[in-house]
C-alpha positions, 0 to 999 in steps of 0.5 A, a space after each residue: 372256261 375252255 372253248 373247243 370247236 373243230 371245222 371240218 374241210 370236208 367242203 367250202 364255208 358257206 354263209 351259212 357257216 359264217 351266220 351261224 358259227 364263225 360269228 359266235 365264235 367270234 365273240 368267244 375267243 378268250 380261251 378258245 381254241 378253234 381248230 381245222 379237224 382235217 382227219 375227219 375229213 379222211 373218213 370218205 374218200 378224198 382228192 389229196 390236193 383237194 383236202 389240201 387246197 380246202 384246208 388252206 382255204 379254211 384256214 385263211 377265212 377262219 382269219 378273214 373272220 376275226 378268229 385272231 384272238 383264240 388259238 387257231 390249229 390244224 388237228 394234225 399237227 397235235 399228235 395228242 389227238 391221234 394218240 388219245 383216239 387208239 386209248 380210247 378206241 380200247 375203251 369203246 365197244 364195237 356196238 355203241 360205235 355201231 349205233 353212231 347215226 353217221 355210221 349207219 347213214 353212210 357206211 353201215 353194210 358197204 364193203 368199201 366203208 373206211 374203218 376211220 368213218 366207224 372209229 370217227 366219233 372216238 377222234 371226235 372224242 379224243 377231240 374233246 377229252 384233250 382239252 378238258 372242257 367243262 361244257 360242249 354246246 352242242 347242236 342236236 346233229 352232234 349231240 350222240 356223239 358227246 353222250 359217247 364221248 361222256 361215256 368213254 370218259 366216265 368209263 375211263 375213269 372208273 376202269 383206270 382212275 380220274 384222268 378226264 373231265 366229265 363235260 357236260 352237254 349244254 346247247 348253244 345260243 342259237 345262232 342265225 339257222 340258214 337253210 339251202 336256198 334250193 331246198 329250204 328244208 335243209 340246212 345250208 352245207 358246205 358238203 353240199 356245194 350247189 345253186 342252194 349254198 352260198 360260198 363265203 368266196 363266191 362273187 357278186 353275181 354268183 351271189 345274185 344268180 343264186 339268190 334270184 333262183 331261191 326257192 320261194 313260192 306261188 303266193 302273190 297276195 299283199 302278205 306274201 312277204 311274211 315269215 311262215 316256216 311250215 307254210 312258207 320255208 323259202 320265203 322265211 329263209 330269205 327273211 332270216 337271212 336278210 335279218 341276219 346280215 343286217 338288212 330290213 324286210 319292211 317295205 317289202 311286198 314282192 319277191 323280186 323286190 325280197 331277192 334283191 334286198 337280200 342279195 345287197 345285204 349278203 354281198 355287204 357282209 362279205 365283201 370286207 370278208 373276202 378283201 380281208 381274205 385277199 390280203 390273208 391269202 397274198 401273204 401265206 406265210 402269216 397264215 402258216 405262222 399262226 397256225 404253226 404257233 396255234 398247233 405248238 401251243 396246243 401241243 403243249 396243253 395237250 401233251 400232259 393228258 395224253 401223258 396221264 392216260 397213257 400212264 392211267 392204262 401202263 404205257 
């Protein structure tokens, strides 16, 4: 069954990224295609040289990672994507868009607003259809915006025959959730770059000084190191995170001695990340060959559904 996922360059990865989607993904590779979604990263204002350094950056780790197996692209190098989207613009409804929680979140009511940030969830769509998917996992953050894409298919098909598999929604097995070591209610983000987001790129001492400032807590009792999420979320965080990258809390009854565990932990994961990073990024004219042969062969899977909506609609 096809795999989809899209990476938007809206940040740098974090460590976050890399436990709770970059591993997965890595272990699903046949049939997949794992693509840089660059075009949504246009739907706020944005430095050109910085989308363009981020996308590149992206683009090597994604290698660095172990994603050699599946097809990797950059969204706009497949036209399909952009073509689809305006068929299915004239499918959507202005109001289903304008109930998108992104939308109403951060353009709603704002004269400045980009319309691509409204049309958004229609490219995410189009995203998708291109690639006919039986099932999208889905994390309930984008759950809204598969139901819309169900519908715009659905809707397709009933006004201009059977062009588009219907995907269902499944959710994903749960992959390792790393919150903002700043603010451990909230999840690490890559949009977010700050004390509490730990860059697959950072260096050793930027990890340590980030780990050491982690949000924790005033207990000092013998238990203090123990998984509470409700009543301890720094604590618990520095736990999974030091589980996740292969580390071990017993032993541990302090603070000090749970930071500095899981800052050898962190930097044991990513120090072969960012070797492999280097030699990727020392030859970037492979990087660019694999991509480049990515984009081309979705290109070729996705020229046919683009011709048969295009056709279903007269055009």
């Amino acid at each position: 069954m096809t795999t989809l996922s899209l990476l938007t360059p809206s940040g740098r990865l974090t460590l976050g990224n890399l436990l709770g989607a970059l591993r997965p993904m890595a272990e699903r590779q046949h049939d997949a295609y794992y693509g840089i979604s660059d075009l949504h990263a246009m739907t706020t204002p944005h430095e050109p040289s910085r989308l363009r350094d981020r996308t590149r950056e992206m683009a090597t780790l994604l290698l660095a990672a172990g994603l050699d197996r599946s097809t990797l692209f950059r969204q706009s190098d497949v036209p399909a994507h952009t073509g689809l989207a305006h068929l299915l613009e004239c499918t959507a409804r202005t109001g289903e868009l304008n109930r998108m929680v992104q939308y109403k979140e951060k353009g709603r009511g704002r004269d400045a607003t980009r319309v691509s940030l409204f049309t958004y969830p229609v490219l995410m769509a189009a995203d998708i259809l291109l690639y006919r998917p039986g099932e999208v996992p889905v994390g309930d953050d984008q759950r809204q915006h598969v139901e819309l894409t169900r519908d715009l298919a659905i809707r397709f098909n009933r006004n201009y025959g059977e062009v588009f598999t219907v995907p269902r929604i499944v959710t994903p097995a749960a992959g390792a959730r790393v919150m903002d070591l700043a603010d451990p209610t909230r999840k690490m983000s890559k949009s977010v770059e700050g004390a509490g987001s730990v860059l697959l790129l950072d260096p050793p001492d930027v990890v340590r000084r980030k780990v050491a400032r982690a949000v924790t807590d005033s207990d000092t009792g013998p238990d203090a190191v123990r998984a509470d999420r409700a009543a301890k979320p720094g604590v618990t965080n520095l736990l999974d995170v030091l589980v996740a990258c292969g580390g071990s809390a017993d032993g541990l009854s302090t603070y000090g001695g749970l930071k500095a565990a899981v800052t050898d932990a962190v930097v044991a994961v990513l120090e072969p990340l960012q070797v492999r990073y280097a030699e990727l990024a020392a030859d970037p004219t492979y990087v660019s060959s694999v991509y480049d042969a990515g984009a081309e062969r979705c290109r070729e899977v996705t020229a046919p559904v683009l011709a048969a909506a295009r056709s279903a609609v007269g055009l």
